[in-house]
Each structure stands twice: as structure tokens, then as C-alpha cells.
C-alpha positions as CSV (number, residue, x, y, z in Angstrom):
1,X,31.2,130.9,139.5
2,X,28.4,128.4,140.7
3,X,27.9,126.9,144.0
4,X,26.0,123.8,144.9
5,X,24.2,123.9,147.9
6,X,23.3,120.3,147.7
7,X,22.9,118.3,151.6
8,X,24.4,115.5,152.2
9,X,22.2,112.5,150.9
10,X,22.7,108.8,150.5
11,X,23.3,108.3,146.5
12,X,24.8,104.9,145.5
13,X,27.6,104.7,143.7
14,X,28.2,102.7,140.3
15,X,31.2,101.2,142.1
16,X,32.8,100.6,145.2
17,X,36.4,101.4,144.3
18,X,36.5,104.7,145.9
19,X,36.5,103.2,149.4
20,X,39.4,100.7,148.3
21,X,41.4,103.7,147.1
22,X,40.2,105.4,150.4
23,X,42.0,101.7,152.4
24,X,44.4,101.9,150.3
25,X,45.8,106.0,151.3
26,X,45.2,105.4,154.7
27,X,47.6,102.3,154.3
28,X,50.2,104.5,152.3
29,X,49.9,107.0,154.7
30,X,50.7,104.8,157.5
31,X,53.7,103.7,155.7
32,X,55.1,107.3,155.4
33,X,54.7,108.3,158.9
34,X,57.6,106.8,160.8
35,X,60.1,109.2,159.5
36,X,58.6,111.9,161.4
37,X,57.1,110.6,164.4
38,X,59.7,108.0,165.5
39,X,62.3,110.0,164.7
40,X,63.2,111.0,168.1
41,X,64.4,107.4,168.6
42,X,67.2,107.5,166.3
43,X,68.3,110.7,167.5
44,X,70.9,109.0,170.1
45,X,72.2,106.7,167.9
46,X,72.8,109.1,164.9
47,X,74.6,111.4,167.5
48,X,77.1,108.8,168.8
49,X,78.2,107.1,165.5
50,X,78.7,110.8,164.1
51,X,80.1,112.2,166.7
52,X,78.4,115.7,167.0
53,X,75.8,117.4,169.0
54,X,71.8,117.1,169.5
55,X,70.7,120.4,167.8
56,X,73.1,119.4,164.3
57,X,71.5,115.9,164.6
58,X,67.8,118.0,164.9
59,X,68.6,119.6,161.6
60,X,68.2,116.8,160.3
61,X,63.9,117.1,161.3
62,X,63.5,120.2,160.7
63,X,64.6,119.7,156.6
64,X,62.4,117.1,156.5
65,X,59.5,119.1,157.6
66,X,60.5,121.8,155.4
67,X,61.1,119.7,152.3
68,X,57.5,118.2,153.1
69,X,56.2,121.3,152.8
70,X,57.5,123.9,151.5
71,X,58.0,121.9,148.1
72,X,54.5,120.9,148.4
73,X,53.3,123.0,145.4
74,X,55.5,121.7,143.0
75,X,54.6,118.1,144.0
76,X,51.4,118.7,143.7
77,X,52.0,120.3,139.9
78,X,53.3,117.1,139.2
79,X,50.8,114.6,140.7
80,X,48.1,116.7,138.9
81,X,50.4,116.6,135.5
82,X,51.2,113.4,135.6
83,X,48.9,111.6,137.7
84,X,49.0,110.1,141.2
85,X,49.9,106.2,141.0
86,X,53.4,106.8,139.9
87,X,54.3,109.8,141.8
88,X,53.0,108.2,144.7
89,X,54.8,104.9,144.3
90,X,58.3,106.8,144.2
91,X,57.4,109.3,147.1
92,X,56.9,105.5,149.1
93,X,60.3,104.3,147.8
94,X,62.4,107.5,148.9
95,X,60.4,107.4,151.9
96,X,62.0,104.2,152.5
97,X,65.0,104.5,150.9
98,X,65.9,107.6,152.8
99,X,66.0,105.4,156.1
100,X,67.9,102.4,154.5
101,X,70.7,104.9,153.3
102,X,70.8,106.9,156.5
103,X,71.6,103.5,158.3
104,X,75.7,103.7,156.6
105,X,76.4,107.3,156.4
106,X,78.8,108.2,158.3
107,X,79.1,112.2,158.8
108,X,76.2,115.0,159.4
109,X,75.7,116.0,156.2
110,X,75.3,112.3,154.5
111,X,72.0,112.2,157.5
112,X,70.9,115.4,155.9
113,X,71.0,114.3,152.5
114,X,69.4,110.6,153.1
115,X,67.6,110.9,156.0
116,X,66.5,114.8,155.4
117,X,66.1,114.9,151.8
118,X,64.9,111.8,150.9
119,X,62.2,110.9,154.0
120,X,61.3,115.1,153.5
121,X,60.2,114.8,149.7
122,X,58.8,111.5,149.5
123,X,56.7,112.0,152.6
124,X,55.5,115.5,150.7
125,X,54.6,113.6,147.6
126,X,52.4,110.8,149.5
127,X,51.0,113.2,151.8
128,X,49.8,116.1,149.1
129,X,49.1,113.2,146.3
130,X,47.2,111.5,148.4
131,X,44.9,114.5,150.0
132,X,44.1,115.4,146.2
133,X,42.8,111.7,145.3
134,X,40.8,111.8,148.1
135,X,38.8,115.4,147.5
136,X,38.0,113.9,144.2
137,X,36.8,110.5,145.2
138,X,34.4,112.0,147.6
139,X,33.2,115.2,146.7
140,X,30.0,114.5,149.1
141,X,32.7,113.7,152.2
142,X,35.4,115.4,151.5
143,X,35.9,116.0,155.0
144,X,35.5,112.5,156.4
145,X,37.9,111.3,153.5
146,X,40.6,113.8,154.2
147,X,40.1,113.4,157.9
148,X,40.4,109.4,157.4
149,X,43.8,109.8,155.4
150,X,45.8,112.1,157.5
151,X,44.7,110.1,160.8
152,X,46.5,107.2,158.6
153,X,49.4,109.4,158.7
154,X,49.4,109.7,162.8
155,X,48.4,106.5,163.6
156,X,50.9,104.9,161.1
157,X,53.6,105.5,163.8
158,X,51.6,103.7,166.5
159,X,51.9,100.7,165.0
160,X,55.9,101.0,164.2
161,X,56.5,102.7,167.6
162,X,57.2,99.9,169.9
163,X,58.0,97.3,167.3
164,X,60.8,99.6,166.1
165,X,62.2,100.5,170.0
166,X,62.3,96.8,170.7
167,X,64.3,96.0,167.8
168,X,67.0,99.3,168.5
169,X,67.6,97.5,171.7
170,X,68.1,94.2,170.4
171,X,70.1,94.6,166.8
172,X,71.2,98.4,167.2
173,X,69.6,101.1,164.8
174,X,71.6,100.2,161.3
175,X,69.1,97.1,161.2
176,X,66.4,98.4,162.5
177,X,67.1,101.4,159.6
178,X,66.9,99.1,157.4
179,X,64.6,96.5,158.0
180,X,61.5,99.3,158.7
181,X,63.0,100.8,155.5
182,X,62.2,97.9,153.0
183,X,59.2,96.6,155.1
184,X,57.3,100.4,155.1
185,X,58.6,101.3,151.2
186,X,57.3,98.0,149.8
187,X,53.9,98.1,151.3
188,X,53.8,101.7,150.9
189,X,54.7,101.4,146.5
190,X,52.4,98.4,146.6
191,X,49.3,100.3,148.1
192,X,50.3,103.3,145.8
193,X,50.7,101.4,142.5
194,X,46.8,100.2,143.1
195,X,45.5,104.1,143.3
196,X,44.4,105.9,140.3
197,X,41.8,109.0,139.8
198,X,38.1,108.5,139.3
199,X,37.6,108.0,135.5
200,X,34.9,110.5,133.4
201,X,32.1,108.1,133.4
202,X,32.6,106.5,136.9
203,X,29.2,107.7,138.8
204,X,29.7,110.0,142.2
205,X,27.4,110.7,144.8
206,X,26.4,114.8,144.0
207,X,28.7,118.0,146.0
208,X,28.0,118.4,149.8
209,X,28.1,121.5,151.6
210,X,28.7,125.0,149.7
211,X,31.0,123.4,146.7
212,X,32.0,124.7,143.7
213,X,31.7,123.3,140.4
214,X,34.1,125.7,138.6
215,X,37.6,124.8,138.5
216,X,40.2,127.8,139.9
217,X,43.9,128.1,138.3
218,X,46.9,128.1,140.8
219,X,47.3,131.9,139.4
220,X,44.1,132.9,140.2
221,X,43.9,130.9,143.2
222,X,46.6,132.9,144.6
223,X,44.9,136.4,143.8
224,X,42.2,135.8,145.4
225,X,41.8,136.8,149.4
226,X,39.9,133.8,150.4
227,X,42.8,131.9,149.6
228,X,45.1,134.3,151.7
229,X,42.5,134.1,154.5
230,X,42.4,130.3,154.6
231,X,46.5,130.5,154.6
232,X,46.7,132.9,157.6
233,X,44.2,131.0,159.5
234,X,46.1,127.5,158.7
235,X,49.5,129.3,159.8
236,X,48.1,130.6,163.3
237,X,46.4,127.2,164.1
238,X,49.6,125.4,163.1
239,X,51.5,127.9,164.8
240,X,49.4,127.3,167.9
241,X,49.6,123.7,168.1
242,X,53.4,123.3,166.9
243,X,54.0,125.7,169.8
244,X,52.4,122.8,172.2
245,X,53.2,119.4,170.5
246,X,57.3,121.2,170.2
247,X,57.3,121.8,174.2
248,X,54.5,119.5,175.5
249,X,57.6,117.7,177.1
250,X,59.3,121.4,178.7
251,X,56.3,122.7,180.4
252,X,55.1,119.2,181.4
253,X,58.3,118.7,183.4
254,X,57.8,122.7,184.6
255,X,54.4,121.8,185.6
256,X,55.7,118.4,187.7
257,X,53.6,116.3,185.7
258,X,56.3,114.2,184.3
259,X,56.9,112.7,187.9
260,X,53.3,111.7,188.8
261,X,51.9,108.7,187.5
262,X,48.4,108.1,185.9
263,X,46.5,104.8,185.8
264,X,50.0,103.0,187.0
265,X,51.5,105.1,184.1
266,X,54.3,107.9,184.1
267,X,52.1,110.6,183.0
268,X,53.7,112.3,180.4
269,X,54.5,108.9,178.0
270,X,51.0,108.6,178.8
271,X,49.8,112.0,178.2
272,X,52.1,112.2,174.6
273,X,50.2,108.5,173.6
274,X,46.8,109.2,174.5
275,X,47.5,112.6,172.6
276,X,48.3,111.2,169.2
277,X,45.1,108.9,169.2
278,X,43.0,112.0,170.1
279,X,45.2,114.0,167.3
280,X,44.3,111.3,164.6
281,X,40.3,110.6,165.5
282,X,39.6,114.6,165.3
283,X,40.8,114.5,161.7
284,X,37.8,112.0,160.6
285,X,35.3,113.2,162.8
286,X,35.4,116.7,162.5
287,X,35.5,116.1,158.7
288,X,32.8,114.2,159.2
289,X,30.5,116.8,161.1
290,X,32.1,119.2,158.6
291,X,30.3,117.4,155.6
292,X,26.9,118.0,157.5
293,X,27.0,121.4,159.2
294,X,29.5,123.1,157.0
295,X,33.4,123.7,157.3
296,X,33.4,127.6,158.3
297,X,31.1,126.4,161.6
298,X,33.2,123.3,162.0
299,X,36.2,125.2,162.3
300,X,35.0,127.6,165.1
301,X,33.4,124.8,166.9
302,X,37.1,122.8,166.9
303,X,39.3,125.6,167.2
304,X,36.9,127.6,169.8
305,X,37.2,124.2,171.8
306,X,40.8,124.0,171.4
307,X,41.2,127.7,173.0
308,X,39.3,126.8,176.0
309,X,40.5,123.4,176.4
310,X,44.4,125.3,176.3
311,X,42.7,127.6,178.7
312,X,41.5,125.2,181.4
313,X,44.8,123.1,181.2
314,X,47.1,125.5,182.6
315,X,44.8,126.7,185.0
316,X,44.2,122.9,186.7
317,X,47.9,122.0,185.9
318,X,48.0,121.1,189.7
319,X,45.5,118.2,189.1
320,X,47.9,115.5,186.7
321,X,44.9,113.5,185.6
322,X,43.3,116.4,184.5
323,X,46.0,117.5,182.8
324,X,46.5,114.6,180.8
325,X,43.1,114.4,179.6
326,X,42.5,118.1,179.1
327,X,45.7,117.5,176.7
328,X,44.1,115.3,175.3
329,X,41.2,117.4,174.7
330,X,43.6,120.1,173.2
331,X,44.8,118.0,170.5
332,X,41.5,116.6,169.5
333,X,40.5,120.6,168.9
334,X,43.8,121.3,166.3
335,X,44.6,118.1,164.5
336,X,41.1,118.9,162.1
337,X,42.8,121.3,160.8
338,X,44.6,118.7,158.1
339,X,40.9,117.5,157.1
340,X,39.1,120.7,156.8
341,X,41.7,123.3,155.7
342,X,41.8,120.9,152.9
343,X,38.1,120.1,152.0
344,X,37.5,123.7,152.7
345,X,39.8,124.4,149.9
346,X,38.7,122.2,146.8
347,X,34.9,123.3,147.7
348,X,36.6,126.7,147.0
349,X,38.5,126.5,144.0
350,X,37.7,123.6,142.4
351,X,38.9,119.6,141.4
352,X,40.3,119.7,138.2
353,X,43.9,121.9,140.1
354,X,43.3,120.5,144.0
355,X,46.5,118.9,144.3
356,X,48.2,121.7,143.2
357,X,46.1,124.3,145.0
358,X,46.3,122.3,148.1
359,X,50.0,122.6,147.8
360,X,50.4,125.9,148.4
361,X,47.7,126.3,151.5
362,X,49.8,123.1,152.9
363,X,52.7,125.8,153.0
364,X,51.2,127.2,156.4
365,X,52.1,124.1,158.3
366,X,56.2,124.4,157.2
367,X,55.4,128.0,158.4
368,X,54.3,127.1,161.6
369,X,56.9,124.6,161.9
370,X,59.2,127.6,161.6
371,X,58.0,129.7,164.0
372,X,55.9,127.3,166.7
373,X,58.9,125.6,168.3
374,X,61.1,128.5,168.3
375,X,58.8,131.2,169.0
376,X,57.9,129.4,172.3
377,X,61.1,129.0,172.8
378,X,62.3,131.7,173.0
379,X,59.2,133.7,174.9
380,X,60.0,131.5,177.6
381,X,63.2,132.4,177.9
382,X,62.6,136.1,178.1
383,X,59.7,135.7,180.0
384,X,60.9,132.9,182.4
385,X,57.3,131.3,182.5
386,X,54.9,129.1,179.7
387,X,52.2,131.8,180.4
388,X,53.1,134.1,177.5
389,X,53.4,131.0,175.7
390,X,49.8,129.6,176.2
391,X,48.6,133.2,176.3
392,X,49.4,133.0,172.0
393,X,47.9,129.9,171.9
394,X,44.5,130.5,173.2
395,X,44.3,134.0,171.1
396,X,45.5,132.3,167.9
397,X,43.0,129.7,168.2
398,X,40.1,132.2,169.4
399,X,40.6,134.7,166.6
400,X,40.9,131.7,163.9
401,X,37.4,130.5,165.1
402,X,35.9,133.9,165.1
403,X,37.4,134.7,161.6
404,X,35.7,131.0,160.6
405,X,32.4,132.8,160.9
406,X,32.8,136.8,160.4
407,X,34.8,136.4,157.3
408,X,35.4,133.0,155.8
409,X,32.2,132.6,155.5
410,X,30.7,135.4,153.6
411,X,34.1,135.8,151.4
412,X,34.1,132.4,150.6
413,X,30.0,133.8,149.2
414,X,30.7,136.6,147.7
415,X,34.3,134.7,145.7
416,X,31.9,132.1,144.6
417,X,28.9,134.5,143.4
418,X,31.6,136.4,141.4
């Protein structure tokens, strides 16, 4: 296998479409993003009309995630098959449609198979179809494109957030359902149907970084340990960071930080806002430096800043302000790893399978949904403090920094001189 070890360097383009299909993910993303982040504003409503419990009605979230997922590699199969405008377009529609159905079922499993199934597969399609466009478009910023994408995906619910609270309070959560439905599927199958992969004789700017220019199978992809080594780093950081974002709320009330107010604000709605926007800019930027200093040093610089910012937190958790920005700080070190875990990947194995191969690292995150929020969980509970809790955190993200450099690095070398 070759390797370019081309820098980054300003080469013109033949065209300008690659930054329209760049507008036009991060607008698909966006539209895709509601059914995970304002989910926790249905949650009430779903529980009354049914008539059951909290944790059956959370169920419901935790299929979705693991549709999105853990049926990433087959989605991905498919996008790289059968190419990404279609696939993309439906992912949209059952996006959508899975909030316009949920809005007249009337029992728990009709929410899990509308609301769960539908929302959990088309948000996997978008999100994995999407990331693969993008590595091909720019294979000189591969990290900045990625990065640019998946902040599409957490900014996407900014924008719905208090739009879509006002209207529960004012025509009830069947209309809202489906209202947000229609309005985020359309524009999400329109932006889609516009996409389309780079053609053979569309001019590129040349590979960034260390890239490769031979194109790895999904069989041999998976025999490989670099592969296996990028997975196990992607699960601890997503392990890590679930195990925060899942109890932010629990050890903030511990803490007393959700009774002080910051700026005139109630600290933690404060601290959970100014967290996503520091979650979604670290996606671009750190793909951004990523394109110029290299991904394995990247990484350790993000997740080595995570560790201490996690650090520093609990130890000023008696100062609110600093809190809330030092959670701020947290996030901005973890929520790269959606723009360099990727990037990292196709420099590694390839274009012509990336989808596909990206499916299968993508796995990590539905294992560290699986074992973040519990796992936290339940060390608190036999433990009776958050200390063990952030103790995991700060060594997960430490040791995934230090393996960055001591052994990404050099077998990500030695797989590509082979």
C-alpha cells in the first residue's frame, strides 16, 4: 500500500459543487437531528396518552440509538451499492415519517415501532451516507468536512428546540408531531435528492495528511488491528462522554449547581445549552487542525484536554460559573471524535468502501451508548458518590490520547507500508 504525504496546499478546484454538497449535508443533517436531541420533550406526553412508566417510554431512545448504529454497516453497504441520493432521500422520509406516525399510536409498542424504528434507521442512513460523501468530496479536509456535517447534526436541534416547546404548549404534541414531521422530512429529501458523488473526471485538490491511495475491503478492513485499535479507542471516548452527557443532569443537582443561577440564568439549562454549541464547534475545528497537524496528534491534543478539563471540573465544582464553563470545555474536547474517528479512517483504508467501512467503526458509539449511561449508573449506586464515575472518565480519555501517539501512529505506518 502507498501513502501520500502530501501537506495541505491551496489547489483550485474545476468546480464548486463540493461545497454545495458540503451546504447541502449539513442541511440534511440538521433535519435528522430532532429525533434524538428533543426527544426528551415528548417524553411526558407519550407517557400520559399511553399510560405506562418513564423507563418503558425511554426504550423507546435507546432503540433508536441502537438502530442508528448498530445497523450502520449494512446502511453503509447500501449507500456504497447503490449510491447516496436515494438512500439518503428515504433515510429523510422515515426520519420524518417516524414522528408523524408516532403522533396516533396508541400503546408502547406502536412508539417503538414508529418512533424507534423508523426515526433509528433513517437517522443511521443520513448520518453514515452523509459522512461517506463527505470523505470523498474533500480528500484534502477530510476533517473540516466531517467536522462541519456532524456539528449540522448537533446544531440541527437548536434551531427546532424552542420553536417545537412553544408549539407543545400551545396545540399539544400530536401537532407538533406532525407538523416538525413534514416540515424536517421535506427539507431533509429535498437537500438529499440534490447530493450525488464526485464523478471520474471532476478535478480534486490532492490527499492531505498521511492518506492512502489504495482502497481496503470491509473483510480485510476488519483483520486488520489498526482498525480494532481505532474501534477500542472510539468505544472508550464514547463511553467516556455518554457517561457525562447521560448524568450531566444527576451529578449537577448532586453538585448544587442546578439551584444557582449564571448570568441571570438557572445554571444547568444554561450549562446543557452552552454545552451543545461547544459539542458542535469542536467537530469542525479540530478537523480542521487535524488536516494540518495530523489526526493521531489531533486526537491526543482533544482527548488529553478533555481528561484535564473532566479533572479540574469536579475538583472546582464549588465555584458554579466555573463549572459551567469547564463543562463546556469538556465537551469541546469529546465531540471531535465524530470528525476524526472518521477522517482517520478513510486516510486508512481507502475511498472506494468508506461508507461501508465507516459503518462498522460507527458501531463503537451504540457501544458506548450501551454501557456509558448505565455503567455510571450503576457505579454510583454502589459507590454512593460521582467520583468513581469521573475517575473512568479522565483515565478513558488519558489512555485514548496516549494510545493516539504510542500506537496509532506507527501501526497506522507500518499497515500502510505493507
Amino acid at each position: 500500500m502507498s501513502i501520500s504525504m502530501a501537506q495541505p496546499i491551496a489547489v483550485p478546484t474545476t468546480t464548486s459543487t463540493r461545497w454545495v454538497q458540503l451546504v447541502l449535508g449539513v442541511v440534511a443533517m440538521m433535519s435528522i437531528s430532532s429525533p434524538q436531541y428533543v426527544w426528551t420533550l415528548f417524553t411526558k406526553s407519550f407517557q400520559e396518552s399511553i399510560g405506562t412508566t418513564l423507563p418503558a417510554i425511554q426504550v423507546t431512545f435507546s432503540l433508536l440509538i441502537l438502530l442508528q448504529t448498530w445497523l450502520s454497516p449494512l446502511q453503509g453497504y447500501l449507500i456504497d451499492r447503490f449510491g447516496p441520493r436515494v438512500l439518503i432521500a428515504v433515510g429523510c422520509g422515515l426520519s420524518g415519517a417516524g414522528w408523524i406516525t408516532s403522533a396516533y399510536i396508541k400503546n408502547l409498542m406502536g412508539l417503538y415501532l414508529t418512533y424507534g424504528l423508523f426515526c433509528g434507521i433513517g437517522t443511521g442512513i443520513v448520518y453514515i451516507g452523509i459522512i461517506g460523501l463527505m470523505v470523498r468530496w474533500f480528500p484534502d479536509r477530510r476533517g473540516f468536512a466531517t467536522g462541519m456535517v456532524a456539528a449540522g447534526y448537533g446544531f440541527g436541534a437548536i434551531l427546532t428546540t424552542f420553536p417545537i416547546d412553544t408549539m407543545l404548549k400551545s396545540a399539544g404534541y400530536q401537532y407538533t408531531l406532525v407538523v416538525f414531521g413534514f416540515i424536517l422530512g421535506i427539507v431533509g429529501v429535498l437537500a438529499a435528492l440534490a447530493m450525488r458523488m464526485p464523478l471520474a473526471d471532476e478535478k480534486l485538490p490532492p490527499l492531505a495528511v498521511m492518506t492512502s491511495v489504495t482502497d481496503v475491503t470491509p473483510k480485510d478492513m476488519l483483520r486488520s488491528g489498526v482498525f480494532w485499535l481505532m474501534f477500542f479507542m472510539m468505544t472508550m471516548m464514547s463511553t467516556g462522554g455518554l457517561m457525562i452527557i447521560s448524568q450531566f443532569a444527576a451529578f449537577s443537582r448532586d453538585f448544587g449547581v442546578a439551584k444557582v443561577m449564571v448570568f441571570g440564568l438557572s445554571a444547568l439549562p444554561f450549562a446543557l445549552t452552552f454545552d451543545r454549541i461547544t459539542n458542535g464547534l469542536t467537530r469542525p475545528f479540530f478537523g480542521w487542525v487535524s488536516d494540518r497537524i495530523g489526526r493521531e496528534n489531533t486526537m491526543a491534543i482533544a482527548f488529553l484536554l478533555e481528561a484535564v478539563a473532566v479533572s479540574v471540573m469536579v475538583l472546582l465544582r464549588d465555584n458554579t460559573l466555573l463549572f459551567v464553563l469547564l463543562s463546556g470545555v469538556v465537551f469541546f474536547g469529546w465531540g471531535e471524535i465524530f470528525s476524526l474517528f472518521p477522517s482517520t479512517l478513510t486516510d486508512t483504508f481507502g475511498n472506494k468502501f468508506a461508507t461501508t467501512n465507516y459503518g462498522f467503526l460507527y458501531m463503537a458509539q451504540g457501544v458506548g451508548s450501551v454501557l456509558g449511561g448505565p455503567l455510571a449508573a450503576l457505579l454510583h449506586d454502589v459507590a454512593g458518590s460521582w467520583m468513581p464515575v469521573f475517575a473512568i472518565i479522565v483515565t478513558l480519555d488519558a489512555l485514548t490520547g496516549i494510545l493516539a501517539l504510542v500506537a496509532l501512529k506507527p501501526l497506522r505506518k507500518n499497515f500502510a507500508a505493507k
